[in-house]
Residue frames as a rotation matrix with the C-alpha (Angstrom) as fourth column:
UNK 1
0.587 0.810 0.000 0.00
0.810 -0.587 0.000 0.00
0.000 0.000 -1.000 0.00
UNK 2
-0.194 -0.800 0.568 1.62
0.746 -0.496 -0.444 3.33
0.637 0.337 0.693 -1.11
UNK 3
-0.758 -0.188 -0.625 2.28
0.571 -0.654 -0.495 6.08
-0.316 -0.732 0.603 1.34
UNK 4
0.312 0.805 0.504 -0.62
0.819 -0.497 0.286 8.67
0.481 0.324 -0.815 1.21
UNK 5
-0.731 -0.445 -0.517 -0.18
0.681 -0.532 -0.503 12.35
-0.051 -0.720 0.692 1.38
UNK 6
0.179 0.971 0.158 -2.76
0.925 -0.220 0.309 15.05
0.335 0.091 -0.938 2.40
UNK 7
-0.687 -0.726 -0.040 -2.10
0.664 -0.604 -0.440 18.70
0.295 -0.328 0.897 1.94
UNK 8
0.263 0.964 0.038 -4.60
0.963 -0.264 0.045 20.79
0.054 0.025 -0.998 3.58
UNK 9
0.402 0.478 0.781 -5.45
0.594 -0.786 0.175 24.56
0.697 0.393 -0.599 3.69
UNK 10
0.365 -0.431 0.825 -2.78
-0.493 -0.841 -0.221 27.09
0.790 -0.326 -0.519 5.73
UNK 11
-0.652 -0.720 -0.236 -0.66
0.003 0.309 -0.951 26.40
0.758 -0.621 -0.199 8.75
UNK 12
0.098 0.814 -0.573 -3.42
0.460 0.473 0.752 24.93
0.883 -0.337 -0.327 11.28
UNK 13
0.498 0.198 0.845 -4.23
-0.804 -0.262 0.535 26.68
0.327 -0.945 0.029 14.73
UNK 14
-0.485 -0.812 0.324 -2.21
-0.750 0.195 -0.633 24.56
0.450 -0.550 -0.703 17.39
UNK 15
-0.209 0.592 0.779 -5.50
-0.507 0.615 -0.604 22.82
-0.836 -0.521 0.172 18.74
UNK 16
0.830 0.520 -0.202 -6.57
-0.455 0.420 -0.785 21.66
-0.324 0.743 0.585 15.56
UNK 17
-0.056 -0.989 -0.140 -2.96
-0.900 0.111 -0.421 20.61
0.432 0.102 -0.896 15.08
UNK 18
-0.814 0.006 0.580 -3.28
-0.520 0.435 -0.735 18.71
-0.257 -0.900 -0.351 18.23
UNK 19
0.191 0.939 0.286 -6.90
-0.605 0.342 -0.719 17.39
-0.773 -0.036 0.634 17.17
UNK 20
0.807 0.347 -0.479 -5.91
-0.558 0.714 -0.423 15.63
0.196 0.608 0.769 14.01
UNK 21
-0.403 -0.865 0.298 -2.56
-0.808 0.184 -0.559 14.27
0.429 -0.467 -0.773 15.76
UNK 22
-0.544 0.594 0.593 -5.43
-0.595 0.225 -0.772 12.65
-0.592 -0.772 0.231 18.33
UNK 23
0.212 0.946 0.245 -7.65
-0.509 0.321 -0.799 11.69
-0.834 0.045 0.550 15.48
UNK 24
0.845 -0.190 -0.500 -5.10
-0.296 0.613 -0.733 10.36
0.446 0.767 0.462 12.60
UNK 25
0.755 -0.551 0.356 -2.62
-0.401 0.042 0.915 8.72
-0.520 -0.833 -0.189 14.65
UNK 26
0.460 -0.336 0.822 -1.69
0.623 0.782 -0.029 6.79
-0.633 0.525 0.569 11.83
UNK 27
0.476 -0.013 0.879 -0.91
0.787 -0.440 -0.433 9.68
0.392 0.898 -0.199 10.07
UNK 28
-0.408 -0.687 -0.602 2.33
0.861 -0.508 -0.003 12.59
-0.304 -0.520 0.799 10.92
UNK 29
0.675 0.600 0.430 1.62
0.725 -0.648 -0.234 16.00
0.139 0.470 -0.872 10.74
UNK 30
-0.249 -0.887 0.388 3.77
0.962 -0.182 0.202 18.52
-0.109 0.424 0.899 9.51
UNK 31
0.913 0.230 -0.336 2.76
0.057 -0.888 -0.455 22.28
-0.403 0.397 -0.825 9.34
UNK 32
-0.604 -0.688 0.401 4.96
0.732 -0.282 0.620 23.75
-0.314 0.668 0.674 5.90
UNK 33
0.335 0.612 -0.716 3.60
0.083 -0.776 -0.625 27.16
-0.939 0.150 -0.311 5.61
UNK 34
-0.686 0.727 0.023 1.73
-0.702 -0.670 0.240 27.74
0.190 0.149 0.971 4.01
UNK 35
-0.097 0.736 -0.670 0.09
-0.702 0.426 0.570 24.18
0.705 0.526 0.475 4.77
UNK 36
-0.046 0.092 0.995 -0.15
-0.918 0.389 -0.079 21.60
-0.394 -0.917 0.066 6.72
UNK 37
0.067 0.522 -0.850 0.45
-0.767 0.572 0.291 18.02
0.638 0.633 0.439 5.77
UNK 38
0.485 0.342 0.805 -0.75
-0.567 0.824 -0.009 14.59
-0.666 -0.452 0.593 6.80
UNK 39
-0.151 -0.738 -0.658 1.75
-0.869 0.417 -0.268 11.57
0.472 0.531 -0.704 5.89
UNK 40
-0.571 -0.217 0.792 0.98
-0.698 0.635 -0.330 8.18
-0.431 -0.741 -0.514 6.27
UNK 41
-0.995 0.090 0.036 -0.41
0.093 0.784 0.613 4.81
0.027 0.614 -0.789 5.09
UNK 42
-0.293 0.938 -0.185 -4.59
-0.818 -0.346 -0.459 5.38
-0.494 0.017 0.869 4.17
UNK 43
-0.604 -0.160 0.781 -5.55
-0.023 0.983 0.183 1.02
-0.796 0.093 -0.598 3.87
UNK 44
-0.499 0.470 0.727 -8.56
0.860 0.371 0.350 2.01
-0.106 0.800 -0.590 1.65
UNK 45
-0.557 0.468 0.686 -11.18
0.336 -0.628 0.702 4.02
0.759 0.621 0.193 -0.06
UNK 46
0.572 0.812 -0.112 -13.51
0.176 0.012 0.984 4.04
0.801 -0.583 -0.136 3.00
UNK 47
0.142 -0.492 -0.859 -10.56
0.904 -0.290 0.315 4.77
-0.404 -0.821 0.403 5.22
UNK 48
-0.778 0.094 0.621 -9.79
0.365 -0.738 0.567 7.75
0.512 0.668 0.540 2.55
UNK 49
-0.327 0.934 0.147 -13.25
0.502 0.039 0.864 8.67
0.801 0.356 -0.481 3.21
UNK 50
0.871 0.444 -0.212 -13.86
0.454 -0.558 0.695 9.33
0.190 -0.701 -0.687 6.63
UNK 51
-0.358 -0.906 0.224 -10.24
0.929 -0.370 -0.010 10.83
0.092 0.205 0.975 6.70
UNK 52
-0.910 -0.064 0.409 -11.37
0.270 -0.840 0.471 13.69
0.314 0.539 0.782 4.37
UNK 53
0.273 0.779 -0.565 -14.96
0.575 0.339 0.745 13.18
0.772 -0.528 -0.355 6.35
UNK 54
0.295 -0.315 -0.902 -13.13
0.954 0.051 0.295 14.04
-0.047 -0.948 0.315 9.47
UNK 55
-0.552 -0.530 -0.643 -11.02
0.678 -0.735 0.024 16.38
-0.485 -0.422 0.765 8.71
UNK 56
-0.323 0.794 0.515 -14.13
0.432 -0.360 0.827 18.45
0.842 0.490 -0.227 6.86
UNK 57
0.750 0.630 -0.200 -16.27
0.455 -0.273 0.848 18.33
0.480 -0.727 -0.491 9.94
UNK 58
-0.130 -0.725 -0.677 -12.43
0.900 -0.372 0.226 19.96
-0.416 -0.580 0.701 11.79
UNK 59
0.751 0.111 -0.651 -12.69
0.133 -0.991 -0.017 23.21
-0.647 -0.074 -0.759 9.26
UNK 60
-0.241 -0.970 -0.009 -9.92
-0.217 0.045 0.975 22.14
-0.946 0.238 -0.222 7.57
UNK 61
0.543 0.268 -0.796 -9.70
-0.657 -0.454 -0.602 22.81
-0.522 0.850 -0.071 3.71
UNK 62
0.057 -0.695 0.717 -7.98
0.431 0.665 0.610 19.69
-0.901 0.274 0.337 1.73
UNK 63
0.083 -0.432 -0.898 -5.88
-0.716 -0.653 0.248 21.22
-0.693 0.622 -0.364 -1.20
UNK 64
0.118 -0.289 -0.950 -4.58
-0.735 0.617 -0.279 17.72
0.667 0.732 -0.140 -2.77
UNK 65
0.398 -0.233 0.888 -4.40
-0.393 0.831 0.394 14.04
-0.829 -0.505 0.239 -1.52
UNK 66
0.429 -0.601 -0.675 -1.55
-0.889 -0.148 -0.433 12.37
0.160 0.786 -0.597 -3.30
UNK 67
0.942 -0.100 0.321 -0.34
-0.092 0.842 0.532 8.58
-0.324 -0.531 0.783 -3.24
UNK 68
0.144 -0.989 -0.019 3.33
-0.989 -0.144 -0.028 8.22
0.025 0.023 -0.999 -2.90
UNK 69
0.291 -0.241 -0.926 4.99
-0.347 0.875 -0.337 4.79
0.891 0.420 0.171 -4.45
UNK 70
0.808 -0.489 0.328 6.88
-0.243 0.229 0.943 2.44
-0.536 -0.842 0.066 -1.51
């Protein structure tokens, strides 16, 4: 399964930082201003899903989700 990456929308507030840390453990976050990304293995379509689900209902704008080869 190839690495999955998820840039969202501006350099996140610190709680919300903290909140998707909490809520994608599986998954590193990185603030690169202007963005914020999420790095990490995403098993399927329906994991995809509530991901971008999740991170929707957080405020959080997704720019590009991008699978990276292993």
């Amino acid at each position: 399964m190839p690495r999955t990456l998820i840039r969202v929308d501006g350099s996140v507030a610190a709680q919300v930082e903290e909140a998707l840390a909490d809520r994608f453990a599986h998954l590193a976050v990185r603030t690169d201003a202007p963005t914020t990304v999420l790095t990490g293995r995403v098993e399927d379509p329906e994991e995809l899903g509530d991901t971008l689900g999740r991170l929707t209902a957080l405020g959080v704008g997704v720019l590009e989700v991008v699978w990276v080869p292993a």
